[in-house]
C-alpha positions in Angstrom: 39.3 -29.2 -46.5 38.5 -26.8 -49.6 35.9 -30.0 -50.7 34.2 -29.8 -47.3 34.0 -25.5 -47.2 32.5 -25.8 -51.2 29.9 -27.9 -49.9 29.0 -26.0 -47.0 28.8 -23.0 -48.9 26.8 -24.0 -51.6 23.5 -24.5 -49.5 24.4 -20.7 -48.2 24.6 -19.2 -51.4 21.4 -20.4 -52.8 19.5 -19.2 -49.4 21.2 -16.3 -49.6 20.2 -15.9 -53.5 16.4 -17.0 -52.5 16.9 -14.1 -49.5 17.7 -11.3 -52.1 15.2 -12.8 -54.7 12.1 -12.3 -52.0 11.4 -8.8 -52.2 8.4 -7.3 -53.6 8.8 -9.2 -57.2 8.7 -12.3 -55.5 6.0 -11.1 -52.9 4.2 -10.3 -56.3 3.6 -14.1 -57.5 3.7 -15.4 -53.9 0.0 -16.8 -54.5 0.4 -18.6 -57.3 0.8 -18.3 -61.0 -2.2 -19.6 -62.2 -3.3 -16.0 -63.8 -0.2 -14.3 -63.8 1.6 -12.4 -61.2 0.1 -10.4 -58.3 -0.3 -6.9 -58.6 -1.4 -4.8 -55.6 -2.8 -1.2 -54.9 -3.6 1.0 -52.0 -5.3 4.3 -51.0 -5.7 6.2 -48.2 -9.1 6.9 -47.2 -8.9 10.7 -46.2 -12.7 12.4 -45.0 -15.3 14.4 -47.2 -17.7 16.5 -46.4 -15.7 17.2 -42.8 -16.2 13.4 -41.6 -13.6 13.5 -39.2 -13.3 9.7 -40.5 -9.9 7.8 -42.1 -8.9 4.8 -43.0 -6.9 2.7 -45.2 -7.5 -0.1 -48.3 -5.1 -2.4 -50.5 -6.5 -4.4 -53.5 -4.4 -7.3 -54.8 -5.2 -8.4 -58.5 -4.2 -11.4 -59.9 -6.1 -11.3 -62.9 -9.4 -9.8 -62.4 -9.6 -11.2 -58.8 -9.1 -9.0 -56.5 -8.3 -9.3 -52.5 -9.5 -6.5 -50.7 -8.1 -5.4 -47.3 -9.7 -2.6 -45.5 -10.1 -0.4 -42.2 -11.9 2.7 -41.5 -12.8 4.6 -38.2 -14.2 7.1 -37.0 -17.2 6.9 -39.6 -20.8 7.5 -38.0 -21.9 4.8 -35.3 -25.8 3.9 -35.7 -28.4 4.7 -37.8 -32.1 4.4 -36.8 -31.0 2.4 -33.8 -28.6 -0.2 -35.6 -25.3 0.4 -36.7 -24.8 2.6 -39.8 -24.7 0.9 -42.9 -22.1 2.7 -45.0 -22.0 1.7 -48.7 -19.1 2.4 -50.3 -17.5 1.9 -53.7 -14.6 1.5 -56.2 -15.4 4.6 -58.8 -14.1 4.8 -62.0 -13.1 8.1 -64.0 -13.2 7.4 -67.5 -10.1 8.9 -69.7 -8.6 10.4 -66.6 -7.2 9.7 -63.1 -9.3 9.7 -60.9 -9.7 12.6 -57.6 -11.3 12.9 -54.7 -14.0 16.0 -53.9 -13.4 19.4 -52.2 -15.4 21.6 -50.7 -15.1 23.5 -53.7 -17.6 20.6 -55.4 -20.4 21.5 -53.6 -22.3 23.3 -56.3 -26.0 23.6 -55.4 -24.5 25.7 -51.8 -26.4 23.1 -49.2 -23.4 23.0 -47.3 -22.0 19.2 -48.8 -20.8 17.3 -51.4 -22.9 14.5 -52.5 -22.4 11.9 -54.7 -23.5 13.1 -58.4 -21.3 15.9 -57.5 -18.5 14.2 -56.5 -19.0 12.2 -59.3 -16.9 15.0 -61.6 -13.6 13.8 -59.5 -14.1 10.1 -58.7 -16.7 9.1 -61.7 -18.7 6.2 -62.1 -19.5 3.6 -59.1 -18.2 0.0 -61.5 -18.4 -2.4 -58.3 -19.9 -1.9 -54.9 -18.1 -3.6 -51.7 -20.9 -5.5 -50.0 -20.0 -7.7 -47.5 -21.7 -10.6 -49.5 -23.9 -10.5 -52.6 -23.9 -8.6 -55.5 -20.9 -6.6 -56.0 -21.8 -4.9 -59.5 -23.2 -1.4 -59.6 -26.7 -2.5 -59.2 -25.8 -2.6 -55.7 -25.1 1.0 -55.6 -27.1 1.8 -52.8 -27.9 -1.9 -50.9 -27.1 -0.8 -47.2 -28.3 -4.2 -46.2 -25.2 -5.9 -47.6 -22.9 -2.6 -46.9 -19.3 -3.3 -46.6 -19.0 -1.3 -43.5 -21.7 -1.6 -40.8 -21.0 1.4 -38.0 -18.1 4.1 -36.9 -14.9 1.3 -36.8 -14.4 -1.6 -39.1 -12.7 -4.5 -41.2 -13.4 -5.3 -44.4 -11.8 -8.3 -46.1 -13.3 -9.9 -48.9 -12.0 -11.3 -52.4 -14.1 -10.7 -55.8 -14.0 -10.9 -59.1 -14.0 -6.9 -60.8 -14.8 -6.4 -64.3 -11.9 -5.3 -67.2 -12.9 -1.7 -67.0 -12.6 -1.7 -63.5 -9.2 -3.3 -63.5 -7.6 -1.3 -66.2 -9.1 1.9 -64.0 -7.3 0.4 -61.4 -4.0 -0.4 -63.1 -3.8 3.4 -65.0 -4.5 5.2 -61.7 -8.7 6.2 -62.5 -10.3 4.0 -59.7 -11.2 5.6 -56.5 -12.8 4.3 -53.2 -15.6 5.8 -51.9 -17.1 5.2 -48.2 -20.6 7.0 -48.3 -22.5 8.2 -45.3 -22.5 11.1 -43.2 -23.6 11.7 -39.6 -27.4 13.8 -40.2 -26.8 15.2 -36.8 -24.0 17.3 -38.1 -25.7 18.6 -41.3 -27.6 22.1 -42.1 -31.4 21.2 -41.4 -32.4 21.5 -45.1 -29.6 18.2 -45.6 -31.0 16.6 -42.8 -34.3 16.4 -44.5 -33.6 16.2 -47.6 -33.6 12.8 -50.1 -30.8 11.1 -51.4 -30.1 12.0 -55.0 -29.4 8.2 -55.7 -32.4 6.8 -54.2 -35.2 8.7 -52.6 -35.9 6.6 -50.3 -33.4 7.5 -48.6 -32.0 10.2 -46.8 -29.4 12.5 -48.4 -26.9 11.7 -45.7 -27.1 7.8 -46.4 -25.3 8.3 -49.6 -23.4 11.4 -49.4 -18.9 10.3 -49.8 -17.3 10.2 -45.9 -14.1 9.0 -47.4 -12.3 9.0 -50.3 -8.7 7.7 -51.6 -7.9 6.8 -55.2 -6.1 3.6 -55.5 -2.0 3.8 -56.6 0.6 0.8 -57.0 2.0 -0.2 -53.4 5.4 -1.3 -52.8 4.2 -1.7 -49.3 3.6 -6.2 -49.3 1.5 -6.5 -46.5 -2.3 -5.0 -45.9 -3.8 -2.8 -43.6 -3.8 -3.1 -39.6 -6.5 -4.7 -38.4 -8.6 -8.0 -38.2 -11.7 -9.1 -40.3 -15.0 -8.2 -38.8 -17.2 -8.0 -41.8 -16.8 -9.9 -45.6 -15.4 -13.0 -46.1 -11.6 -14.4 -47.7 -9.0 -13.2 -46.0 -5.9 -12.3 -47.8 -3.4 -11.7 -44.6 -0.4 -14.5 -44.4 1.0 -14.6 -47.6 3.2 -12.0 -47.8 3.8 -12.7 -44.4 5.2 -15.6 -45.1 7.5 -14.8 -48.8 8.9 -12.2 -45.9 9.5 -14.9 -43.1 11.0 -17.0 -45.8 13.3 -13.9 -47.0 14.7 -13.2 -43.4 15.4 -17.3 -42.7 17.1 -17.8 -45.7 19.5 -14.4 -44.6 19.6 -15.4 -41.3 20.5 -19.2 -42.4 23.1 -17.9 -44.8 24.4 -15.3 -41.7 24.8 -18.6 -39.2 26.9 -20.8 -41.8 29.3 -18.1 -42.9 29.9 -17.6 -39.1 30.2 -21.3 -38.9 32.7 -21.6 -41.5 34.7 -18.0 -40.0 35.1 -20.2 -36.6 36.3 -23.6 -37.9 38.8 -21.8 -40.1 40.2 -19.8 -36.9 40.3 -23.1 -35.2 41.9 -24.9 -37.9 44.9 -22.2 -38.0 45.4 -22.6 -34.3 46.4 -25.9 -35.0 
């Protein structure tokens, strides 16, 4: 009898030992180990300039890959008749941590914040989000291939980010920036005026709507939401290390009970 409970409770220790072991380090290298463990970041898109717009992002680097999860709302619908192309960013501040823009940063008085003046909290754009394409900073301003096309979207897409970019990342001085503002809720003199970036187009087009800057997440799963734009989903894995964390418990919770009731049975007798 002791030889048959040791062997039943050998294959519910280990699942219980896989159960505790599948937290967040083992969530971490759930993709493989190829280039080292997983490492994963996420911000909280909060508005600028008075969007009314939020949203949400998480970044997961193994290596200098990166798998990007995002969703926005409430960002403006249409632009000349189609929906609005919002480019957006990941900004790096060099030798600091990166911020996001107040109202305070508006320093010429037009009544908003636009992007070489938020540029003193976020810094640099070091890789644009395009939903296919180039993502280097070259890209800056490509609304054709912007991330975000209208008011509510997905974004899912893994790339490859440069070593300034991921050490931004990793030491808390990468932001991201969703650019774009509505120009029926700007001062006239915004409304017509050029984009500092590229003056062909309007200053609205490039202006921040959002901005988070990106911390480490203990979180282990992305943002809400399904893919609607970009390419690579990264949704299921965690999904899974945590499916695989709650069998192995519930497995381990069954067998003890199993061995509780044969024992009660065998003192009966």
């Amino acid at each position: 009898m002791r030889t048959a409970k040791k062997l039943m409770l050998t294959p519910v220790l280990a699942l219980t030992a896989f159960g505790l072991a599948a937290g967040p380090a083992a969530a971490a290298t759930a993709s493989g180990s190829d280039s080292g463990e997983n490492w994963t970041y996420q911000a909280d898109l909060n508005e600028v300039n008075d969007s009314g717009a939020s949203g949400d992002i998480m970044i997961t680097l193994k290596g200098n890959k990166a798998m990007i999860t995002e969703h926005v709302e409430g960002l403006a619908e249409t632009f000349q008749d189609g929906k609005y192309p919002h480019v957006q960013h990941i900004h790096v501040k060099a030798g600091g941590n990166g911020t996001c823009p107040t109202a305070s940063a508006d320093e010429d008085g037009d009544g908003i914040v636009n992007t070489p003046e938020g540029g003193a909290a976020y810094g640099e754009v070091s890789t644009t989000l395009t939903d296919s394409g180039d993502t280097s900073a070259a890209a800056a301003v490509d609304v054709e291939h912007a991330g975000i096309k209208g008011g509510s979207a997905t974004y899912e897409r893994t790339i490859d980010l440069d070593d300034k970019t991921v050490d931004a990342i990793k030491n808390g001085g990468a932001s991201v920036v969703v650019h774009g503002l509505n120009p029926e809720d700007l001062p006239k003199d915004v409304q017509d005026a050029k984009s500092p970036l590229d003056d062909s187009l309007p200053q609205a087009a490039t202006a921040p709507a959002l901005c988070g800057t990106l911390a480490d997440s203990q979180m282990g799963q992305p943002p809400k939401g399904g893919p609607d734009t970009g390419g690579g989903s990264t949704a299921g894995t965690d999904d899974t290390v945590m499916l695989a964390s709650g069998g192995g418990i519930l497995v381990a919770a069954g067998a003890a009970f199993a061995i509780s009731r044969k024992k009660k049975t065998n003192s009966a007798h």
